[in-house]
C-alpha positions as CSV (number, residue, x, y, z in Angstrom):
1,X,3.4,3.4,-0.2
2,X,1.2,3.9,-2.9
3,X,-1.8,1.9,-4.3
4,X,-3.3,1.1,-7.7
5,X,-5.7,-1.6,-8.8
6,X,-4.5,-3.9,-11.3
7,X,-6.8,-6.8,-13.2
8,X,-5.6,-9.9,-14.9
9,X,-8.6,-12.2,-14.5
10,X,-8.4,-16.0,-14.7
11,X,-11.3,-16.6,-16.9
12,X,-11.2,-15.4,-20.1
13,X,-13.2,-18.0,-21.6
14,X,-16.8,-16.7,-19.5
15,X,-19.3,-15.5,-21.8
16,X,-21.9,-12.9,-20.7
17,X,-22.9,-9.5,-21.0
18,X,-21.0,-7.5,-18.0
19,X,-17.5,-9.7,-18.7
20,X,-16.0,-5.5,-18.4
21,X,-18.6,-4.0,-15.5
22,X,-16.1,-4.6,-12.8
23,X,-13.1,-2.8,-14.4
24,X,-15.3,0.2,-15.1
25,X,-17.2,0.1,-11.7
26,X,-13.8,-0.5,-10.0
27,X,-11.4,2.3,-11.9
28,X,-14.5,4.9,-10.9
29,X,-14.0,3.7,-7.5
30,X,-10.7,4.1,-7.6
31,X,-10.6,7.3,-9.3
32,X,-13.1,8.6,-6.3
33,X,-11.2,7.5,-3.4
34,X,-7.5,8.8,-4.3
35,X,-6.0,5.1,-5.8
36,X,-2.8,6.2,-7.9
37,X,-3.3,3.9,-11.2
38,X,-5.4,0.9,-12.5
39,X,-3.6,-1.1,-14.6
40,X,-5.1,-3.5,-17.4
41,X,-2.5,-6.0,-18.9
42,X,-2.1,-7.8,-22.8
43,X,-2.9,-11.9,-22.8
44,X,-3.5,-13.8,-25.9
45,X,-5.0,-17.1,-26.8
46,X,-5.1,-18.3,-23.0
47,X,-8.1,-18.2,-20.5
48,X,-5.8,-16.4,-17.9
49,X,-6.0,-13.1,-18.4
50,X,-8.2,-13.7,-21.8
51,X,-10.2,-10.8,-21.0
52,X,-7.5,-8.4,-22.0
53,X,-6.2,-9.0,-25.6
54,X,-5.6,-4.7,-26.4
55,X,-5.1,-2.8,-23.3
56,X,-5.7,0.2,-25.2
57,X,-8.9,-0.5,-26.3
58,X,-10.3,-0.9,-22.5
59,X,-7.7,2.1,-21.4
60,X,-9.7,4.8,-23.5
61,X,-13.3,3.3,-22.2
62,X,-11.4,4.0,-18.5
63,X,-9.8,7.1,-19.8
64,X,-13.6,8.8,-20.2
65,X,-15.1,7.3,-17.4
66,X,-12.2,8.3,-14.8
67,X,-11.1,12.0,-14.3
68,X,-7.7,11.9,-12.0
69,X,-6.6,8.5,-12.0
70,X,-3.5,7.2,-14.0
71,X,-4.8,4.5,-16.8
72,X,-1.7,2.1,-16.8
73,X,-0.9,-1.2,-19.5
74,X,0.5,-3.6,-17.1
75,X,1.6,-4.9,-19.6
76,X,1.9,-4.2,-23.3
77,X,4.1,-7.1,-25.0
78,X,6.1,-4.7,-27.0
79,X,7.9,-6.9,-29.4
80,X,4.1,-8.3,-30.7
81,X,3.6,-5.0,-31.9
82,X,5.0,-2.1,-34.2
83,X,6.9,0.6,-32.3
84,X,4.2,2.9,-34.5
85,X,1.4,1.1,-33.9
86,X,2.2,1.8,-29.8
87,X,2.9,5.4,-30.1
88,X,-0.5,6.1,-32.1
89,X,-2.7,4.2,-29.9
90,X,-1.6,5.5,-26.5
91,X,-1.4,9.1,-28.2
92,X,-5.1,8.8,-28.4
93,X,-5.5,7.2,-25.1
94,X,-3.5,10.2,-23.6
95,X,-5.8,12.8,-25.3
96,X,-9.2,11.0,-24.4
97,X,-7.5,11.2,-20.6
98,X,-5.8,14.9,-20.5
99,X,-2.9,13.4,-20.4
100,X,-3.1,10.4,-17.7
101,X,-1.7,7.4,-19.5
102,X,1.1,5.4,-19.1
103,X,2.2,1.9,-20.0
104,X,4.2,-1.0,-18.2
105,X,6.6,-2.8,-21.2
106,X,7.0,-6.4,-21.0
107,X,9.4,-9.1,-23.4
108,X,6.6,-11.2,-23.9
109,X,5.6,-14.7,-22.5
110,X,4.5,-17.5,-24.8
111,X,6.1,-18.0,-27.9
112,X,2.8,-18.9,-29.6
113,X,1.8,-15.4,-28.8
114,X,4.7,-14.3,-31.6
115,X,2.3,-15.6,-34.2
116,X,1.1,-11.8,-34.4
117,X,4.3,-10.4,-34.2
118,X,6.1,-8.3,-37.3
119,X,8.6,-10.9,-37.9
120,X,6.7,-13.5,-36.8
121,X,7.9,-16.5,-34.2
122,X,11.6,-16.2,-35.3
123,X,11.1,-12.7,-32.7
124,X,11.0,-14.8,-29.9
125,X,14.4,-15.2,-29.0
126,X,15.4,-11.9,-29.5
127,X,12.1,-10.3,-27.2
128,X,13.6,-8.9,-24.8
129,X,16.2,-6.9,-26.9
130,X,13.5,-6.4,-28.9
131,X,11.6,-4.6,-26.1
132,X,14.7,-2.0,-25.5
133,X,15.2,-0.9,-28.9
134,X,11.3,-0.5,-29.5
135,X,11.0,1.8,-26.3
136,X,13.2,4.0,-27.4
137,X,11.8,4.6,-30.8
138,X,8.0,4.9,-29.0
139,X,9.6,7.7,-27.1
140,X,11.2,9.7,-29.9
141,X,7.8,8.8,-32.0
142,X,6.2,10.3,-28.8
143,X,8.3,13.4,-28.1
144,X,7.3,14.5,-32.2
145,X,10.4,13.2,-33.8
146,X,10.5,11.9,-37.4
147,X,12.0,8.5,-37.3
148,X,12.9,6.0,-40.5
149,X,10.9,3.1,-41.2
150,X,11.7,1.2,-43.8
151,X,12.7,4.0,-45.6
152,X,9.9,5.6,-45.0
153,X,10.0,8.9,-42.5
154,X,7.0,8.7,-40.2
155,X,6.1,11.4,-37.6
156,X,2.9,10.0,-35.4
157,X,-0.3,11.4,-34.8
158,X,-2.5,12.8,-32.6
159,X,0.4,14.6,-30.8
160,X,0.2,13.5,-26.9
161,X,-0.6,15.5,-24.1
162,X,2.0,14.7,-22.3
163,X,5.7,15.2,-23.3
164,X,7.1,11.9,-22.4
165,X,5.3,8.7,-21.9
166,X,5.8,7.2,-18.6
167,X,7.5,3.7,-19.0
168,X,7.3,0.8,-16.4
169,X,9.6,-2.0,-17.2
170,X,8.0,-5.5,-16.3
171,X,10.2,-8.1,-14.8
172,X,9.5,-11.3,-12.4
173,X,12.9,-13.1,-12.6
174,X,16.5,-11.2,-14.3
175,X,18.1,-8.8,-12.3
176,X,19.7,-8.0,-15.8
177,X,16.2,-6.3,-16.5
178,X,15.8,-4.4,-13.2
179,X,19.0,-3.1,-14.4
180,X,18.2,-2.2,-17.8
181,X,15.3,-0.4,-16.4
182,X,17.4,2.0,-14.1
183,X,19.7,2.7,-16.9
184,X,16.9,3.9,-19.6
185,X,15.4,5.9,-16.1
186,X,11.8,3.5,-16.4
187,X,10.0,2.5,-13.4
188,X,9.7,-1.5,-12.7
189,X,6.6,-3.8,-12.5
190,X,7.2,-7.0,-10.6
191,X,5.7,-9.1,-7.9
192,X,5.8,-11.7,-5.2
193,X,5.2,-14.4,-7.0
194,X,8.1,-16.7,-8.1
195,X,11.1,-15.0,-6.6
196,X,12.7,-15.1,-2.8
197,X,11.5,-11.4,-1.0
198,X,15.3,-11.3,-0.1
199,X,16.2,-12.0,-4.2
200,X,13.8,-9.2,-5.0
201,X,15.4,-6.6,-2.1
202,X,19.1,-7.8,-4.0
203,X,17.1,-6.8,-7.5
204,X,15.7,-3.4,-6.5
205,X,19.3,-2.6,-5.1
206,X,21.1,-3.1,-8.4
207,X,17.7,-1.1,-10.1
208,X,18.4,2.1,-8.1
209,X,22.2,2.2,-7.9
210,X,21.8,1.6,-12.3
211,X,19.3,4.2,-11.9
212,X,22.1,7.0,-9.9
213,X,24.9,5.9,-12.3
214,X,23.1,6.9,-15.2
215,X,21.7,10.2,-14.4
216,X,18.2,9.5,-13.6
217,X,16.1,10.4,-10.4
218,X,14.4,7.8,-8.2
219,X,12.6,5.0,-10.1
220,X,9.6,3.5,-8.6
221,X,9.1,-0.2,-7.9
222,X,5.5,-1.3,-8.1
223,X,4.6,-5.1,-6.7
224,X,1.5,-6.7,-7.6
225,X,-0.5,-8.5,-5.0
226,X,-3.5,-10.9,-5.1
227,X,-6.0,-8.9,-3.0
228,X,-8.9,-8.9,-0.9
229,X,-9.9,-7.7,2.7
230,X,-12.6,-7.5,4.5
231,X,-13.6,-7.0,8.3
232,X,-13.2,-10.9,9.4
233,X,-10.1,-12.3,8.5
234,X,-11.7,-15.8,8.8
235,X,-14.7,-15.0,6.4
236,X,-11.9,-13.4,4.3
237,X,-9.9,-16.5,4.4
238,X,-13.3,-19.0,3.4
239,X,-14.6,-16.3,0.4
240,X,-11.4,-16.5,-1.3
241,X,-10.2,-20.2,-0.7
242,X,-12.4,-21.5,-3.8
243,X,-12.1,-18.5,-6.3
244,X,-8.2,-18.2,-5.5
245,X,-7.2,-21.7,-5.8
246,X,-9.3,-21.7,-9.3
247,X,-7.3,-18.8,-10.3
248,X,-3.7,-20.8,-9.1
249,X,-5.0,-23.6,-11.1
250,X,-5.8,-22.0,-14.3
251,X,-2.6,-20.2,-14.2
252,X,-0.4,-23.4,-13.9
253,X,-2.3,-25.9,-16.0
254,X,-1.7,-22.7,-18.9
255,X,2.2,-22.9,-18.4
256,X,2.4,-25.8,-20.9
257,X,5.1,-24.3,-22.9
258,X,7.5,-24.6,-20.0
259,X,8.7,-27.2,-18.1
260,X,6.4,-26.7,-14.9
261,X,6.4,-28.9,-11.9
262,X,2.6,-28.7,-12.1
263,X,2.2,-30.2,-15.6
264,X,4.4,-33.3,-14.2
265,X,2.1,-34.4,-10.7
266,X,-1.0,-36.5,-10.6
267,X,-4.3,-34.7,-9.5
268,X,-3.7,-35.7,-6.1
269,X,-0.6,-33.9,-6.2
270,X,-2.0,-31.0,-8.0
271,X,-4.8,-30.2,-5.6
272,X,-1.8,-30.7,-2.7
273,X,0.2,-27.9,-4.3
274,X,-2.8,-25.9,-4.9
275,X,-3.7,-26.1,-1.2
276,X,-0.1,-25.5,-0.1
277,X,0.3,-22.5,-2.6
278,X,-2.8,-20.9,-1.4
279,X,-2.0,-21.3,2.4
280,X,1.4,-19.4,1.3
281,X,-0.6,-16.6,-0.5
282,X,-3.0,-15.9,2.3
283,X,-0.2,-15.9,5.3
284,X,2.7,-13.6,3.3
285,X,2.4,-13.3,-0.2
286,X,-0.7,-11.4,-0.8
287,X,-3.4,-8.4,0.7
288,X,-5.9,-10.8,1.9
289,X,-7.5,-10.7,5.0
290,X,-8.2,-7.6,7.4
291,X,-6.6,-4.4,6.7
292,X,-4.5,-4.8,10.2
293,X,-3.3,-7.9,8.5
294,X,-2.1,-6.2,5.3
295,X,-0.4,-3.4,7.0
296,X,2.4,-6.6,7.9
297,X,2.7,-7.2,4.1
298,X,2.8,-3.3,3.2
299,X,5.7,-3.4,5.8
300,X,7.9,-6.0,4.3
301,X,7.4,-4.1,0.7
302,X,8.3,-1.1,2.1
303,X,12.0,-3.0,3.4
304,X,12.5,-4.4,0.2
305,X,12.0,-0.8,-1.4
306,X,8.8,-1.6,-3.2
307,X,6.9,1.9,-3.6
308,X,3.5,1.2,-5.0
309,X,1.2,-2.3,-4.3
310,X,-0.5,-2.8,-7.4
311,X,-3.9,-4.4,-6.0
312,X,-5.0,-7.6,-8.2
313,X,-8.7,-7.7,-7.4
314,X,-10.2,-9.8,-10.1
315,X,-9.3,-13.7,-8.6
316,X,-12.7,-14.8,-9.5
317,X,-14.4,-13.3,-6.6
318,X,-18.1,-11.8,-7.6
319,X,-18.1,-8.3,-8.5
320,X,-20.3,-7.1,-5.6
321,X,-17.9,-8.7,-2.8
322,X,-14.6,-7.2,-4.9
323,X,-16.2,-3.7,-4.7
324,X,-17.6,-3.9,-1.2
325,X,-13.5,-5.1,-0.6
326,X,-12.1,-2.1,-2.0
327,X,-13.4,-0.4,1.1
328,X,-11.9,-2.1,3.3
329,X,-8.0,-1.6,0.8
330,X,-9.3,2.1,0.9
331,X,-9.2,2.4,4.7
332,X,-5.2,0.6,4.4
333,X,-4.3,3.0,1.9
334,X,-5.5,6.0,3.5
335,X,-3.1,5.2,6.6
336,X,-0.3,5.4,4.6
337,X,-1.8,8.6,3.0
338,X,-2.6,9.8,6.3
339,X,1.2,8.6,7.4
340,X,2.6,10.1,4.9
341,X,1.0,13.7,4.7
């Protein structure tokens, strides 16, 4: 099992002069103490995850701040942006890193968000075919072809470092995508979160056997997880109650473009789901707690063939207890390390 730190924070809203100081602080941390990636994901016009609107932009502050670490979009929303536009900016990404960059590809969420796509909203329904035909022109831009635009033959610059430009394919629900991942040879970005863990062991099945039938090697899953740990697990358990359930809260009240069983309830029944949802995180859905206790969770990834926890650390707790935390997800990684060597 591998580890990486991912961020997707739930207020994107807070004004003040370090909003950034805990990704930086946290991918020199991790780029210390042998974490595999950090990944920084693409929101738009939402407080959750309103922080990160360009994941490029805050991937080349990591990529000279960080020497060994791999600097990860989790995710770019590829049909909001030109194919061309992707290639250039992670070629320069890749060059301000020596070559450590690589990007998670997502359909896109909220249709509003299609207001800054070529093409406009109309894109919407056609985003996730969209997303397909775009990764493959990225990787011939990528690999130095010369591809037709328009008419128009354009070869990117600044040529990458690396040859090919490692994909992650982000999916939460279709076994249809976990499949069309295997079969273009990408890597998949999922989680826990809205899917049965015996639904996701059925989807990471059909991902590597698409993955054999077309030729490519061994894919890797990566599964994020809301995380935190720390020496007491009942400390652990009162420190992130509040900033958790904040986080659930934000997150549901901003799926008003879908019909969410949240939206419908009264507050009562709000704050009862909230509670409920939170007790289900901290038991079996999520790193928080002691590192013995995560070592159960790390487990049941590993039987449902997940390779890499992608460690969500920014909930809402304050930056000094998140890095004092990663201590504590340090001493759980290094036993699989340590098991593994």
């Amino acid at each position: 099992m591998e580890f990486s730190l991912f961020f997707f924070s739930g207020d994107g809203s807070a004004q003040g002069p370090n909003n950034y100081r805990l990704l930086l602080d946290s991918a020199e941390y991790a780029d210390r103490n042998g974490f595999s990636g950090i990944w920084v994901p693409e929101r738009h016009f939402v407080d959750f995850g309103g922080l990160y609107p360009n994941p490029s932009v805050l991937a080349a502050a990591i990529a000279v701040r960080t020497e060994r670490i791999q600097i990860r979009a989790g995710s770019v929303a590829v049909p909001l942006h030109h194919p061309v536009r992707i290639a250039e900016e992670w070629s320069v990404v890749d060059n301000l890193s020596d070559g450590r960059v690589a990007i998670a590809c997502a359909s896109g969420w909220h249709p509003n968000d299609f207001v800054i796509a070529p093409g406009g909203r109309e894109r919407y329904a056609s985003r996730k075919d969209d997303m397909f035909a775009a990764i493959e022109t990225v990787q011939r831009l990528w690999a130095g072809e010369t591809v037709d635009v328009d008419g128009v033959p354009v070869r990117t610059l600044p040529r990458p470092r690396q040859a090919r430009l490692p994909l992650w394919i982000s999916s939460q629900g279709s076994v249809d995508t976990f499949v069309r991942a295997g079969e273009i040879g990408a890597n998949v970005l999922t989680g826990l979160v809205a899917q049965r863990p015996a639904d996701l062991r059925d989807k990471i099945t059909a991902y590597r056997e698409a993955l054999k039938e077309a030729g490519h090697a061994d894919g890797r899953v990566t599964a994020m997880v809301h995380t935190f740990l720390g020496a007491d697990e009942d400390v652990v358990r009162e420190q992130v109650r509040g900033p958790l359930i904040a986080y659930l809260r934000t997150f549901l009240a901003q799926q008003g473009n879908f019909d969410s069983q949240y939206n419908q309830l009264d507050d009562a029944g709000r704050e009862a789901m909230l509670a409920a949802t939170f007790d289900r995180y901290f038991e079996s859905l999520a790193l928080l707690g002691t590192p013995d206790k995560g070592e159960s969770l790390v487990e049941d990834l590993v039987d449902l063939g997940v390779d890499e926890a992608a460690c969500l650390v920014d909930f809402g707790l304050e930056p000094a207890a998140v890095l004092d935390g990663l201590r504590h997800l340090t001493e759980l990684k290094d036993r699989y390390q340590g098991a593994r060597t």
